[in-house]
N, C-alpha and C positions, 0 to 999 in steps of 0.2 A: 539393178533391174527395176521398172518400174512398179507401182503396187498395182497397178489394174488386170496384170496377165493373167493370174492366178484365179480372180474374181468370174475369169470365164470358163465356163468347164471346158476342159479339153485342151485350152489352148496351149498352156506350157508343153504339153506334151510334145503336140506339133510342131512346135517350135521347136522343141528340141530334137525331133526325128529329121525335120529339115519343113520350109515353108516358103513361100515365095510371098512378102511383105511387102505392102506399100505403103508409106508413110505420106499423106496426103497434103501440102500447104507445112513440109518441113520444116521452112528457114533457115537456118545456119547447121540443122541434122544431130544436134544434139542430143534429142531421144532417138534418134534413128543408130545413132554411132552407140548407145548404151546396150541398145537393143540387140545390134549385130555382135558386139562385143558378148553378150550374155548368153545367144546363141548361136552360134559358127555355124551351124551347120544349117544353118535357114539364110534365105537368099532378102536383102532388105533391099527399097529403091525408093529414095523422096523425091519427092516432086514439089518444085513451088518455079512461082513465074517471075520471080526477081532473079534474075542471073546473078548478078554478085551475091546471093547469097548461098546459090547454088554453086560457085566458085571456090565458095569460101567452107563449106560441106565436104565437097572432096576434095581440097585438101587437109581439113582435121580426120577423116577418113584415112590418107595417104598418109598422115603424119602417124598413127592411130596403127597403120600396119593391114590394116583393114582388107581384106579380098571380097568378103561377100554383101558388101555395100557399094550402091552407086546414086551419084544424083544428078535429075537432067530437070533442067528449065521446063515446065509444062502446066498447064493451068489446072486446076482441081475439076472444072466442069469437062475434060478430053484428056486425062495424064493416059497413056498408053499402059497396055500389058493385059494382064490376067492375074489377078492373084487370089489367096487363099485367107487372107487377112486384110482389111484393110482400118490404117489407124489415120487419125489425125488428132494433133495438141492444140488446142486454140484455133483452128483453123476455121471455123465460122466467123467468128470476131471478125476478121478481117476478111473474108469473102462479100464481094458487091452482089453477088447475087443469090443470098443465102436460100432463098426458096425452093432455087432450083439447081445449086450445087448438090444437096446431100442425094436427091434422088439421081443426081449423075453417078454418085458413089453409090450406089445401090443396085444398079443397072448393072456396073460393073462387076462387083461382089456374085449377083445372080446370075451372071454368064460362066 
């Protein structure tokens, strides 16, 4: 698991009663796949807008055995859903429009 869940109050708990996660600019899901793994009973879903990386996501998901993980092609500034968590690992770095992706995540978060 990774070391920052713990750092937030409450959150492991949630995550472990169940959660609905979006992992934001995932790339190949490899914190996303630890994460699900660590908590079964919480629902994860990453999103990045490279398709072959998102390809390549679920299937180490699919190999992995994995049910309560899925990953769909969508951009950080419009990724779809509602969730309860939301993370991203490096995922500014590489955003073109860092100004105004994180307040896209923030909008969502407070819906």
């Amino acid at each position: 698991m990774p070391s920052w869940p713990p750092a937030l109050d409450g959150v492991v708990d949630k995550l472990k009663r169940g959660a609905a996660v979006a992992d934001v600019g995932c790339r190949h899901g490899a914190s996303t796949i630890v994460m699900a793994k660590a908590f079964p009973k919480s629902r994860f879903f990453g999103f990045d807008y490279h398709a072959p990386l998102v390809e390549a996501a679920a299937k180490a998901a699919r190999h992995a055995g994995l049910t309560n993980v899925r990953f769909e092609v969508a951009q950080a500034k419009n990724f779809p859903g509602h969730f309860d968590l939301v993370v991203t690992e490096g995922g500014f770095g590489r955003w073109r429009r860092v100004a105004e992706t994180p307040f896209n995540i923030v909008l969502e978060v407070r819906q």
